[in-house]
Residue, then its C-alpha position, 0 to 999 in steps of 0.5 A: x479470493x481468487x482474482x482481483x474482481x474478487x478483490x474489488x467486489x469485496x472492497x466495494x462492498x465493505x465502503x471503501x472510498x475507491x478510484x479505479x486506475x487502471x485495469x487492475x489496479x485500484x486506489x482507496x482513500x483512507x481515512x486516519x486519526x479520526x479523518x485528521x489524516x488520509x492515505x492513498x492505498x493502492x492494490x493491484x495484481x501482480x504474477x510471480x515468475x510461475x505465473x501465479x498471481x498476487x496481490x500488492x498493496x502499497x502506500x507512497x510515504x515520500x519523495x526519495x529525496x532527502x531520505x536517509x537510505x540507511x534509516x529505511x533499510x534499517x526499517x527492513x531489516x525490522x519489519x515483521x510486516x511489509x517491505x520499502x521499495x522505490x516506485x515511480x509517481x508522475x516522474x518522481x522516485x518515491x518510497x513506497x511500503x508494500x506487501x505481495x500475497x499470493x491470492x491463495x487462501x486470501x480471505x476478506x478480513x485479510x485484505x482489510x487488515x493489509x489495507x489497515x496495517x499499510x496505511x496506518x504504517x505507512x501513515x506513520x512514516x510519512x509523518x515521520x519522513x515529512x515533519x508532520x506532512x500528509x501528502x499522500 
């Protein structure tokens, strides 16, 4: 997979429920605990400072308000997978998960498994964050 077309042909292909953003970005809707929950997912394109292009997967989990800086650095600091970083929704500061991988040697059982571990993660700690909610 060596561009974001080939990216969104994949997703299309596989079922995912997807919203188009803008060029190069793409939303897919996930479904969680048996559709008891959902997730925004969001892949977009990115290049590094050499020019050679990523792909960022990334999940808002809450609001920056009330959220204990300290607990998510300390999520950081123990993640294996993914980063937190605060991202920008309609105005607001919010704290998103994410991961950047380099299009090369990116295969399609990878993407899905990004798409699963960042919603899924990031599902769990918007619950965690919200008390149960499920904004996003």
């Amino acid at each position: 997979m060596r561009n974001f077309d080939a990216i969104l042909r994949h997703l299309k292909a596989t079922g995912y429920r997807l919203t188009e953003h803008d060029v190069d970005v793409v939303c897919i809707e996930l479904s969680l605990a048996q559709g008891q929950r959902h997730q925004a997912i969001f892949l977009s394109e990115l290049d590094d400072d050499d020019g050679r292009p990523y792909l960022r997967v990334s999940t808002a989990v809450a609001p920056i308000t009330g959220v204990d800086m300290r607990k998510a650095l300390d999520f950081n600091w123990h993640s294996r997978v993914g980063y937190l970083a605060v991202g920008d929704m309609e105005g607001v500061p919010h704290l998103q998960f994410c991961e950047n991988r380099p299009y090369d040697g990116l295969e399609p059982a990878e993407v899905d498994r990004l798409v699963l571990e960042i919603g899924g993660i990031g599902d769990r700690m918007e619950r965690m964050l919200s008390a149960g909610g499920d904004l996003y």
